[in-house]
PAZAPA-4460 file (N, C-alpha, C; in steps of 0.05 Angstrom, whole numbers, plus 32768, in hexadecimal, padded with zeros to 4 digits):
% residues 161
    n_x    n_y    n_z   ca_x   ca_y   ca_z    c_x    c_y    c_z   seq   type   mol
   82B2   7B7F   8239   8298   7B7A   822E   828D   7B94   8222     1      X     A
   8279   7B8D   820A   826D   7BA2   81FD   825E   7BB9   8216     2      X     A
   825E   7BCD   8209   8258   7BE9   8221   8237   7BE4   821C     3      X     A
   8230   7BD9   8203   820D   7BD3   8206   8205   7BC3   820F     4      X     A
   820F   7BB1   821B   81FF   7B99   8228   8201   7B99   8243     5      X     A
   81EB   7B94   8249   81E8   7B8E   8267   81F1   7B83   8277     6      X     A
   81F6   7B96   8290   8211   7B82   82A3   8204   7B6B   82AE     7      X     A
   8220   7B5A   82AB   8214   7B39   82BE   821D   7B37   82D2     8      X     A
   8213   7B34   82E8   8219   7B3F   8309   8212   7B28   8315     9      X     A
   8224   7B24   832B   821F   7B0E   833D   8214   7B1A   8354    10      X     A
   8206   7B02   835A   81F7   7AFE   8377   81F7   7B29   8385    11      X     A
   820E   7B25   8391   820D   7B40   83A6   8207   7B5C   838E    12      X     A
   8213   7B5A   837C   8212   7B76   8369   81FC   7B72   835F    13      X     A
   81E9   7B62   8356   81D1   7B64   834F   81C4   7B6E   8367    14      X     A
   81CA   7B6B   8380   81B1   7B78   838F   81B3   7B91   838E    15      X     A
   81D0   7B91   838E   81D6   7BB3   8396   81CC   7BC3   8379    16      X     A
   81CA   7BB8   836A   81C2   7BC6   8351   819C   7BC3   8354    17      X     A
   818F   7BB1   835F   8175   7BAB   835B   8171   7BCC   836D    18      X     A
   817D   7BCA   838B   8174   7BD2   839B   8172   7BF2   838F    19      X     A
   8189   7BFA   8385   8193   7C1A   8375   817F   7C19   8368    20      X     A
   8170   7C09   8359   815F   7C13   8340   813E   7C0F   834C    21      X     A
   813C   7C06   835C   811F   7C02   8375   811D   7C1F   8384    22      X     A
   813D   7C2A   8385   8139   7C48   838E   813A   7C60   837B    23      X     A
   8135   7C55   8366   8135   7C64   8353   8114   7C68   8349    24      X     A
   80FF   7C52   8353   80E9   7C4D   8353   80DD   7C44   8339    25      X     A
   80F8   7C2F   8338   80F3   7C11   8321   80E4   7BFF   8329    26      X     A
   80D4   7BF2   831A   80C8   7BD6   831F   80E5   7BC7   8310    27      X     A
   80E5   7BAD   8321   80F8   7B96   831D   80E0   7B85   8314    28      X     A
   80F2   7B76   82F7   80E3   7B5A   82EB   8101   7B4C   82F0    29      X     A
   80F9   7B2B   82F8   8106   7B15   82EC   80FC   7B04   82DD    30      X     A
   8109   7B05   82BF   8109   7AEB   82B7   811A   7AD4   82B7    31      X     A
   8120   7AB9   82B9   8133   7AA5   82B7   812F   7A89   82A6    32      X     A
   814C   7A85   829F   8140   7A63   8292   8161   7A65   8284    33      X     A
   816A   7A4F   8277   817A   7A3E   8274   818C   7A52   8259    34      X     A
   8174   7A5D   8241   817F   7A6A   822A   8197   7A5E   821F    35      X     A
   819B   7A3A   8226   81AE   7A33   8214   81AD   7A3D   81F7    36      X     A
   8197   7A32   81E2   819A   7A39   81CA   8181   7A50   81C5    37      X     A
   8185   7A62   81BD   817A   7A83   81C4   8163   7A6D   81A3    38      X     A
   8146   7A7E   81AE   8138   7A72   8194   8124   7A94   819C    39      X     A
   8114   7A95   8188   80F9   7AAD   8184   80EC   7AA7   81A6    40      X     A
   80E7   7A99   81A9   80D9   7A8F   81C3   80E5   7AA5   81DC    41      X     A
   80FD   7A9C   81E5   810A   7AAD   81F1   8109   7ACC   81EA    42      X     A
   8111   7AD3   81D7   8110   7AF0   81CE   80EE   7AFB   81DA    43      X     A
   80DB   7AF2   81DA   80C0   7AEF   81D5   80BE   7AF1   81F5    44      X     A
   80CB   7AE3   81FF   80C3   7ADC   8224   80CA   7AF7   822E    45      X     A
   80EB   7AFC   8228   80F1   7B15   8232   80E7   7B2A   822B    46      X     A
   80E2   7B33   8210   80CC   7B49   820D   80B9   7B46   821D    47      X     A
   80B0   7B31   8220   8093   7B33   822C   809C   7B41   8247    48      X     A
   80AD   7B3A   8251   80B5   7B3A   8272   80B9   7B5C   827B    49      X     A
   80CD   7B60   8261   80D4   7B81   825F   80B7   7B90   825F    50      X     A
   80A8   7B82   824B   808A   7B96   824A   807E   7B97   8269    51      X     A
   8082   7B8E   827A   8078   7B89   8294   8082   7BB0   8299    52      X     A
   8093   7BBF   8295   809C   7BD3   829B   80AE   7BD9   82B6    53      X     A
   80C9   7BCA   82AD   80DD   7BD5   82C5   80F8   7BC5   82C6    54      X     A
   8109   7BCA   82D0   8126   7BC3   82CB   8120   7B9E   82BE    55      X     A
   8122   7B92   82AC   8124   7B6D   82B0   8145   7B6C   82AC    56      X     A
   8140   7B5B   82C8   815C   7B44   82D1   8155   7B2C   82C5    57      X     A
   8167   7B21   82C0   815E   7B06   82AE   816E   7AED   82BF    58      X     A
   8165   7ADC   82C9   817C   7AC9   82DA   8187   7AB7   82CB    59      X     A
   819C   7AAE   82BE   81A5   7A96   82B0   81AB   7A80   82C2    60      X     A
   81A3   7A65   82BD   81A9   7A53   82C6   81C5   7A43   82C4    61      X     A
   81D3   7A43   82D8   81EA   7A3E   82D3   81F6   7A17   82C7    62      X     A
   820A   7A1A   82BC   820C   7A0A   82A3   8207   79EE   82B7    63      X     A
   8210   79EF   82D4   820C   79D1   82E0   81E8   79C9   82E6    64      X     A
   81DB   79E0   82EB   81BC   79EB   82E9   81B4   79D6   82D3    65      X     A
   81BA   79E1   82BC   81B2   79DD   829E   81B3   79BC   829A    66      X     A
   81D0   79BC   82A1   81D3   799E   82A2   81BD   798E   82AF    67      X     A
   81B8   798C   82C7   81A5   797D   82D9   818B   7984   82CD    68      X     A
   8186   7999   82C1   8168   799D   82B6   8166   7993   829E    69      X     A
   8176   798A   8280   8170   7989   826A   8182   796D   826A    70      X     A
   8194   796F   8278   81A4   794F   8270   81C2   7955   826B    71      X     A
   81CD   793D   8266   81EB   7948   825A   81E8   794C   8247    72      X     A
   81FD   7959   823D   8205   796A   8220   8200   797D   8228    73      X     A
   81F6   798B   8239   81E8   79A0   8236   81F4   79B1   8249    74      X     A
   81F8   79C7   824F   81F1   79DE   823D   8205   79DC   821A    75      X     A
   81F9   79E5   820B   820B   79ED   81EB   821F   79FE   81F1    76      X     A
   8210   7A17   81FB   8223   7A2D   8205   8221   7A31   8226    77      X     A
   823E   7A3B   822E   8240   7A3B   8249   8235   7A59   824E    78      X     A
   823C   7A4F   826C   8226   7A67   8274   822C   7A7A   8275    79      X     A
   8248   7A87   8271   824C   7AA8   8274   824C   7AAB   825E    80      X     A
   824B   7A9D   8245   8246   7AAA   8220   8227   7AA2   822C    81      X     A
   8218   7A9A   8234   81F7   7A94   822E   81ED   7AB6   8242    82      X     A
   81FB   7AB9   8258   81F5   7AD8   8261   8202   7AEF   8250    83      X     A
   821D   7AE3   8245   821D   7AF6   8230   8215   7B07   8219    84      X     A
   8204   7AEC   820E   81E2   7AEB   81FB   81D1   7AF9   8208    85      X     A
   81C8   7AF7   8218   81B3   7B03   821F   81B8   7B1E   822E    86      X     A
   81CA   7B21   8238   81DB   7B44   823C   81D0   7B53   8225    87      X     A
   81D8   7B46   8210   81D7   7B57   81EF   81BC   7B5C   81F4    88      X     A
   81AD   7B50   81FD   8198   7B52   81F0   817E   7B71   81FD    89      X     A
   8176   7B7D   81E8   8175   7BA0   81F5   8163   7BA3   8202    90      X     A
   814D   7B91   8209   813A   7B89   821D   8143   7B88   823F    91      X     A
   815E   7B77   823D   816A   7B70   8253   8177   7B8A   8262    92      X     A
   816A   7B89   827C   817E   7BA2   8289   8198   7B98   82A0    93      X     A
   8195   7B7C   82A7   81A7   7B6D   82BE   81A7   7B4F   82B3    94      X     A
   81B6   7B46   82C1   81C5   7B23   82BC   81CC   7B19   82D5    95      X     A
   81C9   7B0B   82C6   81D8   7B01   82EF   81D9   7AD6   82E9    96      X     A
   81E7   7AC7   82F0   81ED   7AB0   82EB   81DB   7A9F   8305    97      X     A
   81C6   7A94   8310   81C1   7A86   8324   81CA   7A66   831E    98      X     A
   81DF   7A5E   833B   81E5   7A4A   833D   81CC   7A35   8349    99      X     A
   81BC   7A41   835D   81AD   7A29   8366   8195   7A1A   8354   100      X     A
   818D   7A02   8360   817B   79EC   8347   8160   7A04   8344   101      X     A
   815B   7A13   8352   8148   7A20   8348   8146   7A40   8347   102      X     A
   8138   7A56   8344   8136   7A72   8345   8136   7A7B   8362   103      X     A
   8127   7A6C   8371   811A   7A74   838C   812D   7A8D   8398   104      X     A
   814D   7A87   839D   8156   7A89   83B3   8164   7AAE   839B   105      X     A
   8167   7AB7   8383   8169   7AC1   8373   8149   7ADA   837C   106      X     A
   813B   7ACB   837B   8119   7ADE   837F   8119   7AEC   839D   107      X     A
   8123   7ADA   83AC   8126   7AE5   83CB   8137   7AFB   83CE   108      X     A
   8149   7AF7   83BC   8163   7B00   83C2   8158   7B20   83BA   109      X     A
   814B   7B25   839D   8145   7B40   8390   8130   7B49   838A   110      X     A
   811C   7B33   839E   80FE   7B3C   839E   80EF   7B4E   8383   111      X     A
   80EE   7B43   836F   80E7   7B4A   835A   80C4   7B53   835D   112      X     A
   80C9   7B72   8351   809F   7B6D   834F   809C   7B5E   833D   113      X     A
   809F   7B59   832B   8097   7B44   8318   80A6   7B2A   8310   114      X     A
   80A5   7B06   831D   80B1   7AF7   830B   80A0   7AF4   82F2   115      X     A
   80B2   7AF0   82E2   809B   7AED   82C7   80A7   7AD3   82C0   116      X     A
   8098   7AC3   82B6   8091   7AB0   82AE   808F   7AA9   8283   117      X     A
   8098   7A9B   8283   8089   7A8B   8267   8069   7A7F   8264   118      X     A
   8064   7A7D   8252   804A   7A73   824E   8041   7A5B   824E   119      X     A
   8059   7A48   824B   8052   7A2F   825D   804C   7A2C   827E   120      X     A
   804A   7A3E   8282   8042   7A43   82A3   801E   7A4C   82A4   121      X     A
   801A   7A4A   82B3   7FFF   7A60   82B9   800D   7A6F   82D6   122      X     A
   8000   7A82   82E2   7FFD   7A90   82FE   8008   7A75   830F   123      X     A
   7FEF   7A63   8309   7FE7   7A5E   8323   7FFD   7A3A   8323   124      X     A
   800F   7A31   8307   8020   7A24   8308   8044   7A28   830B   125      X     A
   8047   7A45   830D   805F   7A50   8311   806E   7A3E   832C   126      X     A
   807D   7A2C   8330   808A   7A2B   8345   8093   7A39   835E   127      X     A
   80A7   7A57   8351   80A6   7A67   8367   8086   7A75   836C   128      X     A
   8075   7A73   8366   805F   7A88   836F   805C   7A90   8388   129      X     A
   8056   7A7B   839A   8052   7A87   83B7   806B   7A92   83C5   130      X     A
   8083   7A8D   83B6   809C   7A9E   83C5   809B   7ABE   83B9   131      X     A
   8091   7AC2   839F   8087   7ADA   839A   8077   7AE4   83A6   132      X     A
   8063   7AD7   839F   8045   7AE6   83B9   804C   7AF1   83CE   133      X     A
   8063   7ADB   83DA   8067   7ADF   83F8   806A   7B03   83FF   134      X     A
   807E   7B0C   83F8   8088   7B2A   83F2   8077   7B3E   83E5   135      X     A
   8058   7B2A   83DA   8052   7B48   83C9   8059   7B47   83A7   136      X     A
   8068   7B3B   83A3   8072   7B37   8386   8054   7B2A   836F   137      X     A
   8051   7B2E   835C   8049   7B1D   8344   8055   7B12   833A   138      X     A
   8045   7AF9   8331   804C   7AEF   8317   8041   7AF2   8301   139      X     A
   8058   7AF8   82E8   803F   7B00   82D1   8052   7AE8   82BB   140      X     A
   8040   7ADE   82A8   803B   7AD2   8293   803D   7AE1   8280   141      X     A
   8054   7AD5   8270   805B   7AEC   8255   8064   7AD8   823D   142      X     A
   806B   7AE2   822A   8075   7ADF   8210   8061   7AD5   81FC   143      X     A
   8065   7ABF   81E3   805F   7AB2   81D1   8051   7A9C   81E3   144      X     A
   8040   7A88   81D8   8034   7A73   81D6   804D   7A56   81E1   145      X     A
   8053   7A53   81ED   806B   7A38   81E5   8072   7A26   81D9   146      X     A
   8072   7A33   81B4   8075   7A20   81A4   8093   7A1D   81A2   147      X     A
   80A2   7A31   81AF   80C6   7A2C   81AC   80CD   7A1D   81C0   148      X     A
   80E5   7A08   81BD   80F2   7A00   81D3   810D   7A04   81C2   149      X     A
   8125   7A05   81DA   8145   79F6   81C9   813B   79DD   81CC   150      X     A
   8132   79D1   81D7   8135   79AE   81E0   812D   79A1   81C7   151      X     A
   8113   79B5   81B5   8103   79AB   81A4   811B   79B0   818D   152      X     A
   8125   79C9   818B   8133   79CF   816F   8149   79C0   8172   153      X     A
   8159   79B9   8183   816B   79A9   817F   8168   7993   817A   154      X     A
   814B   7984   8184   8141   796A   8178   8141   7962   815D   155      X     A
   813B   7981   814F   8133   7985   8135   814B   798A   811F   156      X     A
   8165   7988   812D   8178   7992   8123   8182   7978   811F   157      X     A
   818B   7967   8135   818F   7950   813C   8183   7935   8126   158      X     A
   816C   7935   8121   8159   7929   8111   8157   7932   80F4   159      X     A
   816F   7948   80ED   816B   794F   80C9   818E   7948   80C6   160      X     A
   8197   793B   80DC   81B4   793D   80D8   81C6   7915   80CB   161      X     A
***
């Protein structure tokens, strides 16, 4: 793999990397979500997340994840090219693939000061929130407005075809 992109680490080497850079006296952000088809939206979330100021891990949802959340067909791209995308991407400082239906057990695991969120969320509709709270963690609300989806652009691709 390219020497510029960000390593994608499983489960144990992501801690050991969170933990190295928490002693380095980093703030940890997570962001996560599916990034089948990469749109402005995304680009937009993770800046936002990076502006928070401190290492962002990004969690990808793994391709059986994706599946149960969007439907079949889905994912477009599998999931080690969809962490591969977002490695590239120069915002990103960590990767990491989560298998389970949700973040929770990923947030426990690397106690992030900040999950950050999309803007289809507020604070106080975030799912994990109180497993953040629990530790001390925030949640912050970042990117663009939620006018992007893939779900939408592929609709739209789908419907000129």
């Amino acid at each position: 793999m390219n020497t510029f992109y960000a390593p994608v680490l499983n489960r144990d080497r992501l801690v050991e990397e969170v933990v190295s850079k928490r002693a380095e006296g980093q703030k940890i952000i997570l962001a996560n979500g599916c990034f089948d088809v990469i749109h402005a939206g995304h680009i937009r979330y993770l800046a936002g997340a990076k502006d928070l100021g401190g290492v962002l891990v990004v969690g990808i949802n793994s391709d059986e994840q994706v599946r149960s959340l969007k439907g079949p067909g889905r994912p477009y791209i599998d999931q080690n090219e969809r962490a591969e995308i977002i490695s590239a991407l120069r915002v990103v400082d960590l990767v990491t693939i989560f298998y389970e239906p949700t973040v929770e057990e990923l947030i426990l695991a690397i106690r992030p000061d900040f999950h950050a969120k999309g803007t289809d969320y507020t604070t106080d509709t975030v799912p994990e929130r109180e497993i953040v709270r629990s530790y001390g963690g925030q949640v912050a609300i970042v990117g663009d407005p939620k006018d992007h989806s893939s779900t939408g652009l592929i609709a739209n691709v789908k419907s000129t075809e």
